[in-house]
C-alpha positions in Angstrom: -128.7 -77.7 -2.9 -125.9 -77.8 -0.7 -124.1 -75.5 1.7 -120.6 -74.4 1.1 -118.3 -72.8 3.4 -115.1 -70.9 2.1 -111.4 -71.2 3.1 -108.6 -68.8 1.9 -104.9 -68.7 1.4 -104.0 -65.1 -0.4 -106.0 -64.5 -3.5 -106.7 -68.5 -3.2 -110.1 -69.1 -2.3 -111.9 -72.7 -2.2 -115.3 -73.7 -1.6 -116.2 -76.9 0.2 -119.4 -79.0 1.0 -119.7 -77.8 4.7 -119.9 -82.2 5.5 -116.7 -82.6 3.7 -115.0 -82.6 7.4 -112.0 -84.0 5.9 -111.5 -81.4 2.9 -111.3 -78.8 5.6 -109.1 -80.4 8.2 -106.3 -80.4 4.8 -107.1 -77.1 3.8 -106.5 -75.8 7.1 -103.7 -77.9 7.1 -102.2 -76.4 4.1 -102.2 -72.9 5.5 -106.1 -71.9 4.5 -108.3 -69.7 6.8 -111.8 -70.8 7.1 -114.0 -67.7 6.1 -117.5 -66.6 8.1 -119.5 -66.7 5.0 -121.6 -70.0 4.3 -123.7 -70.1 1.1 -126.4 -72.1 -0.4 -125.7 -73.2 -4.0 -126.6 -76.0 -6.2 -122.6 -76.2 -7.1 -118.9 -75.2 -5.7 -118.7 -72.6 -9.0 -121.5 -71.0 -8.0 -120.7 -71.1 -4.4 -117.9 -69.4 -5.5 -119.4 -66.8 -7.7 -122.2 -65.8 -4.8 -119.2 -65.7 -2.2 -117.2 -62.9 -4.9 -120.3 -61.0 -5.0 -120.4 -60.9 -1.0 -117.2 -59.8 -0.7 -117.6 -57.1 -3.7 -120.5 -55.9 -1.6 -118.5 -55.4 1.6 -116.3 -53.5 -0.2 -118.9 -50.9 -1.3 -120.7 -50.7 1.4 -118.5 -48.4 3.6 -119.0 -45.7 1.3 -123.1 -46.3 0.1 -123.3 -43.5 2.6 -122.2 -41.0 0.2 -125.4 -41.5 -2.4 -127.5 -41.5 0.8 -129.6 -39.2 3.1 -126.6 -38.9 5.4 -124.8 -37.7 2.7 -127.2 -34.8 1.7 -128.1 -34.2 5.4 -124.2 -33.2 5.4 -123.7 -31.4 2.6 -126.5 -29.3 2.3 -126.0 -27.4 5.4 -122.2 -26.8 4.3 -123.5 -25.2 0.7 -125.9 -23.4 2.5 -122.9 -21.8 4.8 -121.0 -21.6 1.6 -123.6 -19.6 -0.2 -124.2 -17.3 2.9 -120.4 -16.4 2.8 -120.5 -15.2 -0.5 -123.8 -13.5 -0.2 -122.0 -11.3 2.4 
């Protein structure tokens, strides 16, 4: 398996052998921004594919909080104000 790293223009996003040295000197050339991520994958589709599911995970993950302890840690003191209000 090989190790891809990512480079992206807009919504354009391309996967590269991370030895390809001269893939990403073009890319970068062509306006691309080399990503963090690096990912293990017998091919660049996958690469791809594992790299979406990264970034679809970052995007969740600012609000996992909510279905969490945190979230009922929160809440549960403010209903329990709420129902002493109204049992006043």
């Amino acid at each position: 398996m090989a190790e891809f790293i990512f480079f992206q223009k807009g919504e354009q996003i391309a996967a590269l052998d991370k030895s390809d040295l001269q893939g990403a000197k073009m890319l970068v050339e062509q306006g691309y921004k080399k990503q963090f991520e690096e990912v293990t994958a017998p091919d660049g589709p996958q690469a791809l594919a594992r790299f979406a599911d990264i970034k679809k995970e970052e995007e969740v993950a600012p609000f996992a909080w909510a279905t969490g302890a945190l979230f009922f840690g929160l809440i549960v003191p403010v209903l329990g104000f709420i129902s002493w209000l109204f049992m006043r």
